[in-house]
N, C-alpha and C positions, 0 to 999 in steps of 0.2 A: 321901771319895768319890773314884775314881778312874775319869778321864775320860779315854778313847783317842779316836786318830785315825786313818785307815787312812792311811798315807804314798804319798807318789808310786813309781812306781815300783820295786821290790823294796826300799824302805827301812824299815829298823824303824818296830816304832810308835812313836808317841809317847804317853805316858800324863801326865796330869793327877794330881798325889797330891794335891792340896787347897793345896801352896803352893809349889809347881815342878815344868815340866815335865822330864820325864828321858826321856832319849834312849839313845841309841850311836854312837860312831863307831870307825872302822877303824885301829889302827895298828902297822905291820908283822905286817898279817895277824890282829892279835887283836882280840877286840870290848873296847871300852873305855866303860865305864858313865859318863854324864857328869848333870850338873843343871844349872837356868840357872833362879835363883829369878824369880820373879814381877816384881819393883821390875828387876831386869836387861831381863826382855824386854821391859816396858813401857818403859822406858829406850832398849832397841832399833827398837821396834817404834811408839813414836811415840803417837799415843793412847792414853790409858789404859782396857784393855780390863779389865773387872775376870770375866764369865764364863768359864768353863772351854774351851767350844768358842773363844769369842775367842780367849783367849791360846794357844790350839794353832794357831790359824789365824794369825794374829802369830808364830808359830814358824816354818812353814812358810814364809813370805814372806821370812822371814830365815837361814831355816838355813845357808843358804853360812856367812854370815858368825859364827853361835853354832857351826859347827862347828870352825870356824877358829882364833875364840876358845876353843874346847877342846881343841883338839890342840897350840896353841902351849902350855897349861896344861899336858899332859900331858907333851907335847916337853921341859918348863923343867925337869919333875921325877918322872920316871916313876916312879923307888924310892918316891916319897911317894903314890903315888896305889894306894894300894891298895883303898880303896874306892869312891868316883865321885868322879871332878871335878868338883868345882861350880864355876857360875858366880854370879857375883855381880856388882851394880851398881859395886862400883869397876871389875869387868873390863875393862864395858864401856864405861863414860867416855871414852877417848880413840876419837874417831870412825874411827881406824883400826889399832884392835887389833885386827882382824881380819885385815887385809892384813898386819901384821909377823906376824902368828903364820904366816901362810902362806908368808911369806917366809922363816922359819925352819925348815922342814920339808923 
């Protein structure tokens, strides 16, 4: 079952596939297909939301910082991401893998 969200302002949706949500983000200009399983954003996002709209609303709240962690992902190894970057709960373990990934870009 696949659950979307209309995003803020001109941003992709975001859809629900039944065990992460998958995004996009921007880099030099091209779209880059990204995932952030389930155990990550609840990781992220603090309470464990186990519905679909939940954890899209737990996405939204955090996307600065899940997109951050996927750009520095893709940044680390662009030849290898040929298909989406996912995310995953080790990604997000250090409270501020978001800021170095930013910092690296």
């Amino acid at each position: 079952m696949v659950t979307e969200i209309e995003p803020n302002a001109g941003l992709p949706k975001l859809r629900w596939d039944g065990s992460r949500v998958l995004f996009e983000i921007e880099s030099d200009g091209q779209a880059v297909r990204c995932a952030i399983s389930r155990s990550a954003l609840q990781h992220i996002g603090g309470p464990r939301n186990f519905a679909p709209a939940d954890l899209l609303r737990s996405f939204e709240k955090s996307r600065e910082r899940i997109e951050a962690i996927a750009a520095g992902k893709f940044a680390a190894s662009p030849e290898s991401a040929s298909g989406i970057v996912s995310i995953w709960a080790d990604d997000v373990e250090d409270p501020h893998a978001g800021a170095a990934a930013v910092s690296n870009l």
